[in-house]
Residue, then its C-alpha position, 0 to 999 in steps of 0.5 A: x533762185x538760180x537755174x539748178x534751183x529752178x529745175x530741181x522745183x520743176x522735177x518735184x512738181x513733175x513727180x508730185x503730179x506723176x506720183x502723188x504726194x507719197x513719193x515727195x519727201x517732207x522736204x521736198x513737200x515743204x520746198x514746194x509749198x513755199x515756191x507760190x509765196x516766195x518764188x525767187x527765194x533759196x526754199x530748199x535751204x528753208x525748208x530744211x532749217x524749218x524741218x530741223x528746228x520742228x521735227x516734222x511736217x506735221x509739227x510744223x504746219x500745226x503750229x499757229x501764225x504767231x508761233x511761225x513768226x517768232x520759233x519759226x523765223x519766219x516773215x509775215x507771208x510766209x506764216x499766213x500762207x503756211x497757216x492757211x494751208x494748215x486750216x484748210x486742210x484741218x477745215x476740210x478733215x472736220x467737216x468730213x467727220x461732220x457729215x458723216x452718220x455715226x461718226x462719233x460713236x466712238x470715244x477715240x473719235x470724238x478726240x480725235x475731232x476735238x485734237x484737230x479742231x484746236x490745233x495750233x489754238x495758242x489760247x486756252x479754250x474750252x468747247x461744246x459738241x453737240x450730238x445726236x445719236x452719234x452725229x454732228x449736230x453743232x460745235x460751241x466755243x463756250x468761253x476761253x481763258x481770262x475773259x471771266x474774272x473768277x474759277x466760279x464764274x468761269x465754270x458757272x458761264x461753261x455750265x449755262x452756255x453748255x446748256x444752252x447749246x444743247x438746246x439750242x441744236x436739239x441734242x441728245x448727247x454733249x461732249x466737252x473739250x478744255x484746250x490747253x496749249x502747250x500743257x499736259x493733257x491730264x485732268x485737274x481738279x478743277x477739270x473734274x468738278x466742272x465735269x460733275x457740274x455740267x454733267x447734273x446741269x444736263x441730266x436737267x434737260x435730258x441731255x446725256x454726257x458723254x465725256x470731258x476732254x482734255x487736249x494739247x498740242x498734239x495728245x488728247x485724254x478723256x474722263x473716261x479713260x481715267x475712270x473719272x466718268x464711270x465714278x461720277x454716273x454711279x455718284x448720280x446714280x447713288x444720289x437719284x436712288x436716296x432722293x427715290x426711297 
């Protein structure tokens, strides 16, 4: 880095310290972060071949390791340290939400903590949050995708492990998250008859269900939006009312 190169960094650093993070560009952001992995490096030219091929800050820090190093271009360091930033950043968000009473009485809420819980997450996966009374109780990895060698096996290892995460934090309330990377996030078929399934496996134990999820990289779409888990309580309730007369 040459000597305007290091002068312009030392007046972002002034301004960011003077003003907070509202007055840098994303830039300029971008050019500060990589100054502490790659000091003597052009950053100003990187940082803006970066913001040009992701579109945004945002995009680019939510992107996982392995799709810095091969869309990003960029070397080993320079990924892991971008990475790093991202998933402390992300740690710190949801473990706010986690400790607050009653964050999670919303539907938009759970998605949101479902939406940066697996962001930059390159596999599908699928997971288990655990409430009660709308709080953080726990948040399960069920299983993700390929382990299991069937769709029947796959679901039946959700339905058990579901289950058995609920009673294993005590729960009163279940909410299910399928991660799909770079997919769209609308429900399948399949989506909705897992839902159903684990749904009757936890009214078994008294657990309720709140919703099934479905996220990507970065939208999010719930059962109940689509009206889905509405159909499937009147279903139980149809069924519960025949087995009672």
């Amino acid at each position: 880095m040459d000597a305007d190169g290091r002068e312009r960094l030392t007046r972002i650093r002034r301004r960011f310290i003077r003003d907070g993070i509202g007055a840098l560009t994303q830039a300029e952001i971008l050019e500060l972060l990589l100054s502490y992995i790659s000091p003597n490096a052009d950053n100003s030219a990187l940082s803006g071949q970066l913001l040009r091929k992701y579109h945004s800050l945002d995009s680019l820090l939510s992107s996982s390791f392995y799709q810095l190093r091969r869309v990003g271009g960029l070397d080993e360091s320079r990924a892991f340290f971008l990475t790093l930033v991202n998933c402390v950043g992300r740690h710190a968000l949801l473990e706010e939400m986690e400790r607050r009473e009653d964050a999670f009485a919303d539907i938009a809420d759970i998605g949101r903590y479902f939406l940066e819980l697996v962001r930059g997450e390159p596999r599908e996966a699928f997971y288990a949050l655990c409430l009660y009374n709308n709080s953080f109780l726990a948040c399960y990895q069920l299983t993700d995708g390929g382990v299991l060698s069937s769709e029947m096996e796959t679901r039946q290892e959700l339905i058990r492990r579901t289950v058995e995460g609920a009673l294993k934090s005590d729960a009163n309330a279940v909410a299910l998250c399928h991660c799909l990377s770079g997919g769209v996030a609308a429900p399948s078929v399949t989506d909705r008859l897992t839902a159903q399934k684990i749904r009757a496996a936890l009214n078994t134990v008294r657990v309720a269900f709140r919703d099934y999820f479905i996220v990507t990289d970065d939208d999010f779409t719930s059962l109940s939006e689509t009206g889905l888990m509405e159909r499937l309580r009147d279903a139980r309730n149809h069924a519960e009312s025949t087995e009672s007369l």
